[in-house]
C-alpha distance (Angstrom), angle and dihedral (degrees) to the residues before:
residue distance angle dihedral
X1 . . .
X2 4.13 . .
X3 4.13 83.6 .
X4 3.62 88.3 59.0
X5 3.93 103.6 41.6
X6 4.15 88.2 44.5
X7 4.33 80.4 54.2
X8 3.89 90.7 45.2
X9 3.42 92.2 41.4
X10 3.71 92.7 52.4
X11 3.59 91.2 40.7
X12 4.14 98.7 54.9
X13 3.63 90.1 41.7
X14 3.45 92.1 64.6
X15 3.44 91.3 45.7
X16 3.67 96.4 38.4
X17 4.11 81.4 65.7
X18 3.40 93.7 45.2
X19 3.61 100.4 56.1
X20 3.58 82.4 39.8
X21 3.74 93.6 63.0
X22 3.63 95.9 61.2
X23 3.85 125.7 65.4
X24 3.92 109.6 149.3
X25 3.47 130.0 -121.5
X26 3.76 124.8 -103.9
X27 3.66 104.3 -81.8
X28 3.80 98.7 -15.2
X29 4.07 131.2 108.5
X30 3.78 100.4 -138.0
X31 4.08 112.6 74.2
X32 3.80 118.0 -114.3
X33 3.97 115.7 -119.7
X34 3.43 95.6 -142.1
X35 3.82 108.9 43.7
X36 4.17 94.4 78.3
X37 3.49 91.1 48.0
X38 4.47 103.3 124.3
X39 3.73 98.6 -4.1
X40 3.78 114.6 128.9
X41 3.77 114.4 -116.0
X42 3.75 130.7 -150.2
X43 3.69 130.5 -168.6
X44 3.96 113.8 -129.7
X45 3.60 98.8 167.3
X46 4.21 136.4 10.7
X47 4.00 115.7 178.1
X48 3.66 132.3 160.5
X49 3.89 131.4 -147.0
X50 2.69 129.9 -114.8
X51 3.21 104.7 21.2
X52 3.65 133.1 -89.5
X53 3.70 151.7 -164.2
X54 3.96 87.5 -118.3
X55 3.84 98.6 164.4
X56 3.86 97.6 34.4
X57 4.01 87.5 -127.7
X58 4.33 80.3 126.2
X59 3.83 102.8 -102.7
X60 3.84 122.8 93.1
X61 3.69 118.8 -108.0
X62 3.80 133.4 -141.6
X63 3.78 109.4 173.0
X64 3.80 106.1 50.1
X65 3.98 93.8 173.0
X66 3.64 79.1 68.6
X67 3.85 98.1 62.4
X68 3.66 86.9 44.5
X69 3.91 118.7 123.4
X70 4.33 112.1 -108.6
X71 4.11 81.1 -124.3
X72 4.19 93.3 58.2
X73 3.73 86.6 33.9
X74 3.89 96.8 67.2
X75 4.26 94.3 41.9
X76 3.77 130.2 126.0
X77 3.96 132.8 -141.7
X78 3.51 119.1 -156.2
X79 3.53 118.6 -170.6
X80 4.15 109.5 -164.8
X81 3.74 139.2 178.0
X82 3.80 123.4 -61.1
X83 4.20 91.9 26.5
X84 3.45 108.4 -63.5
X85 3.77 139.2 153.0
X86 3.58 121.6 -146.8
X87 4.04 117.4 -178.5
X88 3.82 112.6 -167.2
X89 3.72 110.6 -170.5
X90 3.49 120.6 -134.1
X91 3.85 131.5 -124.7
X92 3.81 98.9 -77.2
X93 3.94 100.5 57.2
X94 3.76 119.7 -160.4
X95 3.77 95.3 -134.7
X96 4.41 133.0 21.0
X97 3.69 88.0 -121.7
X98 3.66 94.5 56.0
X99 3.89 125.5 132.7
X100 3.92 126.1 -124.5
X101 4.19 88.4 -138.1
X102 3.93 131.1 3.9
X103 3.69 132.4 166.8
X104 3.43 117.0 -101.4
X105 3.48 115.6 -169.6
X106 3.93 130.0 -68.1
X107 3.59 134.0 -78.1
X108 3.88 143.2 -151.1
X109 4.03 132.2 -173.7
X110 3.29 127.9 -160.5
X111 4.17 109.2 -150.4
X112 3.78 90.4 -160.8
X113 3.76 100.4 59.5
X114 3.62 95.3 19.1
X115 3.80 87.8 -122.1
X116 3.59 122.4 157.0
X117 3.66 117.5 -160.9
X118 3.90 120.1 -161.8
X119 4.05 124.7 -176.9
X120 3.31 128.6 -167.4
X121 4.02 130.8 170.4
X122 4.20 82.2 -21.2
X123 3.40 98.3 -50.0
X124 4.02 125.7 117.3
X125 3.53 135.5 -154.8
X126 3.78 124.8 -166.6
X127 3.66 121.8 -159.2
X128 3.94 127.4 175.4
X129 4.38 110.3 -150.6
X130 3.74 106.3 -136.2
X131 3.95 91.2 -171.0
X132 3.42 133.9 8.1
X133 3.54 136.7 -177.8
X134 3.94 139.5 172.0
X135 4.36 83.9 -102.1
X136 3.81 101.2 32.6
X137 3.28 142.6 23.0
X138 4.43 134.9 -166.5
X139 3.71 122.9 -154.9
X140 3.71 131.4 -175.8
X141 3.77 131.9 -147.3
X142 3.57 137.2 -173.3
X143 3.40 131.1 -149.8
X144 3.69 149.7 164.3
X145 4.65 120.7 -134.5
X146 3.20 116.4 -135.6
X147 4.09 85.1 -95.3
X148 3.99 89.3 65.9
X149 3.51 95.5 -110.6
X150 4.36 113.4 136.6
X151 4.12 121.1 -126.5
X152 3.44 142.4 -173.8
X153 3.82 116.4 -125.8
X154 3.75 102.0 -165.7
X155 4.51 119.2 -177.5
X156 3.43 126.6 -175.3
X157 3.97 111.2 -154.7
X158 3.70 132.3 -177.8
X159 3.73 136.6 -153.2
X160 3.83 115.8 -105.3
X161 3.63 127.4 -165.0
């Protein structure tokens, strides 16, 4: 079970600062790359298409924010100035030794794909927003199982004050 919530943790980070990255403009269609920029973001809802056997207990999973821990559940992204990633964790922490912030990696958007790009310890993630919003924001990510075969990771976050 800690393999899978470090992978879902990895996972909705990246996404967390991708749908992060994209708040739209007032009364435009392409997101602004500035208007996300220290708001605190909360994950309401992480599934994955088509289905898959996400906690290797042998049936195939849909909603992953579901399978979540309660102590990755309640987290924060904060995305500030210059390209950093902040996590704040929430009230119910995942371990005593816990911090209330850390960095977490840098980030980068790209206003004319609406790409976000997030590295951390030399690995990217790249997440397109479908919608975005100054309360909520939708990424999508692709990616391949270990069988080859392509899904959607789709999260739904909203702002937090």
């Amino acid at each position: 079970m800690k393999m899978i919530r470090l992978n879902v943790f990895i996972l909705s980070l990246g996404l967390l600062a991708l749908l992060s990255a994209a708040c739209q403009a007032s009364g435009g269609g392409r997101p602004n790359s500035t208007s996300f920029v220290g708001k605190k973001w909360q994950m309401e809802k992480f599934t994955v298409s088509p289905s898959i056997d996400w906690d290797l207990d042998g049936g195939k999973d849909t909603d992953i924010f579901a399978l979540l821990e309660p102590c990755d559940k309640d987290d924060f992204l904060i995305l500030r100035e210059g390209g950093i990633v902040i996590r704040e964790g929430g009230a119910e922490k995942c371990d005593e030794d816990e911090d209330l912030q850390w960095e977490d990696g840098t980030w980068k958007y790209d206003g004319a794909t609406s790409m976000l790009t997030f590295l951390k310890e030399g690995k990217q993630e790249v997440s397109k927003v479908l919608k975005s919003n100054s309360e909520s924001l939708i990424l999508e990510h692709h990616f391949k199982s270990t069988k080859g075969e392509e899904h959607v990771l789709t999260a739904v976050y909203r702002v937090r004050r």
